[in-house]
N, C-alpha and C positions, 0 to 999 in steps of 0.2 A: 494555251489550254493547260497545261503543266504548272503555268504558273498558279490558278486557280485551285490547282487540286493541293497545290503546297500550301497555299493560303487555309484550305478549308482543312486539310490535314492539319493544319497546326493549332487549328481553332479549336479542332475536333479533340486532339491533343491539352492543349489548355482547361477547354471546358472539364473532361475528367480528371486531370488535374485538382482541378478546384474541386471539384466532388468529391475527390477521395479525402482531402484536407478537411471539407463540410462534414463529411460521415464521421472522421475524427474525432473533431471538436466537437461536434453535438450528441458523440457517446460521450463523448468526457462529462459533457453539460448534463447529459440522461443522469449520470450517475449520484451526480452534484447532488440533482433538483431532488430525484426521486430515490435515492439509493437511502438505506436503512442506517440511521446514524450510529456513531460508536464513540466512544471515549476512552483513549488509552495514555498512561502515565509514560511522561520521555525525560530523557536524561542528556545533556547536552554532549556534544562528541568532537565538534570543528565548529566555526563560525565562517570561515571564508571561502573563497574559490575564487583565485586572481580571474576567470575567465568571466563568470557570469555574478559574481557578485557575493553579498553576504545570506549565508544559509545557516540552517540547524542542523549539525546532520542526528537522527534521531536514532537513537537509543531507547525502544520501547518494551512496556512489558512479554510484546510476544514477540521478540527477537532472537531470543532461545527457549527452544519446545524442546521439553524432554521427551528422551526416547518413548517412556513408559506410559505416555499419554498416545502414540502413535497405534491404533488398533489393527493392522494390517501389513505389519512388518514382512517384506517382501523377504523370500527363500535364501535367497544372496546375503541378506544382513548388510549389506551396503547400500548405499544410494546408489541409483544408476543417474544418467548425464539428463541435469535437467527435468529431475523428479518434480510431479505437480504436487502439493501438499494442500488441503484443505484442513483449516483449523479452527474448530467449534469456541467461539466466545459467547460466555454469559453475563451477565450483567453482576458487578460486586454491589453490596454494601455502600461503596465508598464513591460509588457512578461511574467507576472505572471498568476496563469489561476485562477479564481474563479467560486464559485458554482452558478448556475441559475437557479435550479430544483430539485428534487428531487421526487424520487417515490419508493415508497415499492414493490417488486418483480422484477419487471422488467419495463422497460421507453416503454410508448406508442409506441415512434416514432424514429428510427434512430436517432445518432447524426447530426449536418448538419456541413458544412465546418465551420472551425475554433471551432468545439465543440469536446469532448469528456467527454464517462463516463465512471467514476469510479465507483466498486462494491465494498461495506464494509456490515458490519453486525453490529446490533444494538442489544444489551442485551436487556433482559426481561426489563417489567416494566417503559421506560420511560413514562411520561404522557405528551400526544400529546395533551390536552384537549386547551393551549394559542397556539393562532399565537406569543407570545413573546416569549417562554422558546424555547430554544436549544437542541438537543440530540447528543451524541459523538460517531458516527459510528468508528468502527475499521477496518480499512483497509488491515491492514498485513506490513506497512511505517511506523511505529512508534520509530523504532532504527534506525540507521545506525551506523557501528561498523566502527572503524578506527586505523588505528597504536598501538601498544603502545607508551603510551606520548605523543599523539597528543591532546586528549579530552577539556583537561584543558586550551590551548591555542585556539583552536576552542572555545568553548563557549566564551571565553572573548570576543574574535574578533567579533562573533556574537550580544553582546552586543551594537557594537559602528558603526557597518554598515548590511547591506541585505546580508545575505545567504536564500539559496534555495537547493532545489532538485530536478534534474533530474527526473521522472517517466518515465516508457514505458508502454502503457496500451495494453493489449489485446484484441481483437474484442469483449470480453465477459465482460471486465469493469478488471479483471484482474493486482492488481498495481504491479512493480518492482521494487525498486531504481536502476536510472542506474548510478545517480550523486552526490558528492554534490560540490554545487558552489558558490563558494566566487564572488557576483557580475557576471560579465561574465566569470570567471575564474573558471576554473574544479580544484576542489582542490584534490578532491580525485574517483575513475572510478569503479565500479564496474566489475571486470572480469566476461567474458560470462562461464567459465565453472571452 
């Protein structure tokens, strides 16, 4: 009888297993399909990583958010441990989207048409004290992995004209890479599952 219940315990175990893995990937895939697109300019940083391969690692427009765009600067003047940061992007001119806001927790007021926001988290300790100094939220966009043998010919390229990346953002600020693009040209697509 014991043995039966180890069998069916283990099954039982397995199965939600797999369920938590399914709930995963098909947020990731939610975000992909239906998440509100974005286009930001990047700047090449590394190409490699002996473990997993060749990547970008991304250097984008809103990689540094000035203080003076933050509306809600906490009493302390400092970041506390794993500050959530929501950051209001509009849409340029140029199809590229930049930052116009920024607020610690969560943004007063809905995005309006032609906005959206992104949610990163900010490490301990920046000092919020100058409207000049900058803080480096992280978003969860900071690689994008690609071929092997691709890396080293992408950054150069990147060097001599605009690359960007695709986003989908989530109702909740949520980023995904869905892109990256050479110019108007998708060089390489993110699969949804």
């Amino acid at each position: 009888m014991t043995g039966k219940r180890l069998i069916i315990a283990a099954l039982v175990l397995g199965l939600v297993q797999v369920g938590f893995l399914s709930w995963i990937i098909a947020g990731r895939a939610a975000i992909l399909r239906d998440g509100t697109e974005v286009l930001l300019k990047i700047e090449p940083v590394d190409p490699r990583d002996l473990l997993r391969g060749d990547y970008i690692a991304i250097a984008n427009n809103i990689a540094r958010i000035p203080v003076k765009l933050i509306g809600n600067i906490p009493p302390g003047k400092f970041s506390s441990d794993d500050t959530s940061l929501v950051v209001r992007l509009k849409k340029g001119a140029d199809g590229y989207w930049q930052p116009t806001a920024a607020w610690f927790g969560q943004a007063p007021a809905p995005a309006g048409p032609d906005e959206a926001d992104i949610r990163g988290h900010v490490a301990e300790g920046w000092d919020l004290r100058s409207p000049d100094v900058t803080i480096a939220p992280e978003y969860g966009i900071e690689r994008f992995y690609l071929p092997e043998g691709e890396g080293m010919a992408i950054q150069n390229d990147m060097r001599v004209r605009p690359f960007g990346i695709k986003l989908a953002l989530s109702a909740n600020g949520t980023a995904q890479i869905k892109a990256l693009m050479d110019g108007d040209k998708t060089l390489f697509k993110e699969p949804l599952y």
